[in-house]
C-alpha positions in Angstrom: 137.3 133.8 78.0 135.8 131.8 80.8 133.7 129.8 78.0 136.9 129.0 76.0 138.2 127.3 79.1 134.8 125.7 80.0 134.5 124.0 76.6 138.5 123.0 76.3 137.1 120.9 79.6 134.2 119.6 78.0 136.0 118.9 74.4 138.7 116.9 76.9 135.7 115.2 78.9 134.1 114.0 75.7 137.7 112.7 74.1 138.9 111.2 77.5 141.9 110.0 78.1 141.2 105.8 77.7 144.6 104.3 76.4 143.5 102.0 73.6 146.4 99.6 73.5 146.6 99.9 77.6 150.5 99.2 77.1 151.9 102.0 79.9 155.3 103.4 78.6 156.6 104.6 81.9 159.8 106.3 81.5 160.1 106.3 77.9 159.9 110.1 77.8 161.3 113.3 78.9 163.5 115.6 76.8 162.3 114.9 73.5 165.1 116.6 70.7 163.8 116.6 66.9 165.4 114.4 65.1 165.2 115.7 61.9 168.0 118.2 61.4 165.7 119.7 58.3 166.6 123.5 57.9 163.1 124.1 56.4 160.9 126.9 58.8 158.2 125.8 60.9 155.6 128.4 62.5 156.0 128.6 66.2 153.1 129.7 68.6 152.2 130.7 71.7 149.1 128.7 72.3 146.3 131.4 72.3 148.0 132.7 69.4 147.5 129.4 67.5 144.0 128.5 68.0 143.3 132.0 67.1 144.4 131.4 63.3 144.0 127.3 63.9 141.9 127.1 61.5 144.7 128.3 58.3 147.2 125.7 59.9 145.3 122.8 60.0 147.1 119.5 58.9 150.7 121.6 58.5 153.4 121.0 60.9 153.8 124.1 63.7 155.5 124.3 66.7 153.0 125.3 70.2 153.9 126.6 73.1 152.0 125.7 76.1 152.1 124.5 79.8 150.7 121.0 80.8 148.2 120.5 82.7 147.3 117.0 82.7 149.0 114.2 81.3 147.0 110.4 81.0 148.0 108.4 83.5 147.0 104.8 82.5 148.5 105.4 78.9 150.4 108.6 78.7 149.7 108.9 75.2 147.8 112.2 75.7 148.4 115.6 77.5 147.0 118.4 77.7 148.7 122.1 77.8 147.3 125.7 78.5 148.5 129.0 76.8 150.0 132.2 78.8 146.0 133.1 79.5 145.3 130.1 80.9 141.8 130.3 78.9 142.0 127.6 76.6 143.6 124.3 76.4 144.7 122.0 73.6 145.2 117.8 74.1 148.7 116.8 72.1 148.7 113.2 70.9 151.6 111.1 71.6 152.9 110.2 68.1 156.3 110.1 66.1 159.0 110.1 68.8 157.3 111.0 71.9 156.5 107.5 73.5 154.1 109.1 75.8 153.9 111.7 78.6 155.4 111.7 81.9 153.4 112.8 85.0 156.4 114.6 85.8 155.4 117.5 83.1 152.5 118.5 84.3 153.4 122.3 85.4 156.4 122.3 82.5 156.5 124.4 79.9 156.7 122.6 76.6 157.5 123.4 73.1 155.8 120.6 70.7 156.1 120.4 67.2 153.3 118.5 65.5 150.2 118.5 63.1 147.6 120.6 63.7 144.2 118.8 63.7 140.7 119.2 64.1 137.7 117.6 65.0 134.1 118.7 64.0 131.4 118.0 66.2 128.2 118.0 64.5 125.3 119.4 65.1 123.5 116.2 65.4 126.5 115.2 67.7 125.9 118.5 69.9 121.7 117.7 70.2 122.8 113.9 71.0 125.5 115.2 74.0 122.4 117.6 75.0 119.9 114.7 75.2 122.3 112.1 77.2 122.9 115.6 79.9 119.3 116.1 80.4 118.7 111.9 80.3 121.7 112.3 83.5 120.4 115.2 84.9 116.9 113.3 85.6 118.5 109.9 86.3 121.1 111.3 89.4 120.0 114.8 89.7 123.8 116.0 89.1 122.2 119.5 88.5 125.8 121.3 89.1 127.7 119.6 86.6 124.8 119.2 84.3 124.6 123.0 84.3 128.3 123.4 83.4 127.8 120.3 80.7 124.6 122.5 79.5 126.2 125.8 79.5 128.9 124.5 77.3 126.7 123.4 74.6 125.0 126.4 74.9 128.5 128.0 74.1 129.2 125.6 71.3 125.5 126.7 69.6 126.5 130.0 70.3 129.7 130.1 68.3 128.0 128.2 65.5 125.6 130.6 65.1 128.3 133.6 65.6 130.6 131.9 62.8 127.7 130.7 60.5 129.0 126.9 60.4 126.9 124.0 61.1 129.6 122.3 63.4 131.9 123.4 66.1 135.7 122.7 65.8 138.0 121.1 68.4 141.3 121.3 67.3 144.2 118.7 68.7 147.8 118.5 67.5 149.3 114.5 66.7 152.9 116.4 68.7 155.9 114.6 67.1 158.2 115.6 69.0 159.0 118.5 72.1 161.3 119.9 74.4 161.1 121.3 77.5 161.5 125.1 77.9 161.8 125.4 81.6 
């Protein structure tokens, strides 16, 4: 459980949380109500529950449950929220009718509705993020976090290996909308 958290950090260290059009939309969020009034059924999901059948739900619309943790504060066009175990994370995209995130909602208990997505990482990608860890660890000598950096690849090879794929998935959600729950 300890590695699911550990790479959740590293997947959110190596997408980080730059705001590409560095427009700040303070204020343009908080309770976010869906819009669409649409009676058709959409999956709802306690966040560990989610990514553990992610990988049937990618690109369909779901609803995730989840408690923030971080939100970015130079764009607020990303956050990031934790399931009940607290072992995993998953970053939500600010897209559709959530102008960003508050800084306020970190420690809330949301309900997003969005796409599920996913992002492959290589394993060319995963020897390249090895390489540029070892090239720190010599330059600084950061040998703690290089460790932690390290270890996490380890982990990603590890699942590979366990799921016979030659990539690891991150998975992300593009959240279109949410409400708070507490």
């Amino acid at each position: 459980m300890k590695r699911v958290f550990i790479l959740a950090l590293l997947s959110a260290a190596i997408l980080s949380c730059g705001g590409g059009s560095g427009s700040k939309k303070a204020g343009t969020t908080g309770k976010n109500e869906a819009a669409n009034s649409s009676t058709s059924e959409v999956a709802v999901y306690e966040l560990d529950k989610l990514l553990a059948v992610a990988d049937s739900e990618v690109e369909k619309t779901v609803k995730v449950i989840g408690t923030v943790t971080h939100t970015c504060k130079h764009s607020g066009k990303r956050c990031f929220i934790v399931g009940e175990s607290q072992q995993a994370s998953m970053r939500v995209e600010a897209k559709g009718e959530i102008g960003g995130f508050n800084r306020e909602l970190v420690g809330s208990k949301l309900e997003i509705t969005g796409v599920l997505k996913e992002r492959r990482l290589t394993k060319e990608a995963i020897d390249k993020m090895e390489k540029d860890v070892e090239a720190k660890k010599q330059e600084d000598g950061s040998e703690e976090s290089c460790a932690a950096e390290l270890s996490s690849i380890a982990d990603m090879r590890k699942w590979m290996k366990e799921h016979d794929k030659d990539y690891y998935v991150i998975y992300f959600m593009d959240g279109t909308n949410y409400n708070t729950l507490d």
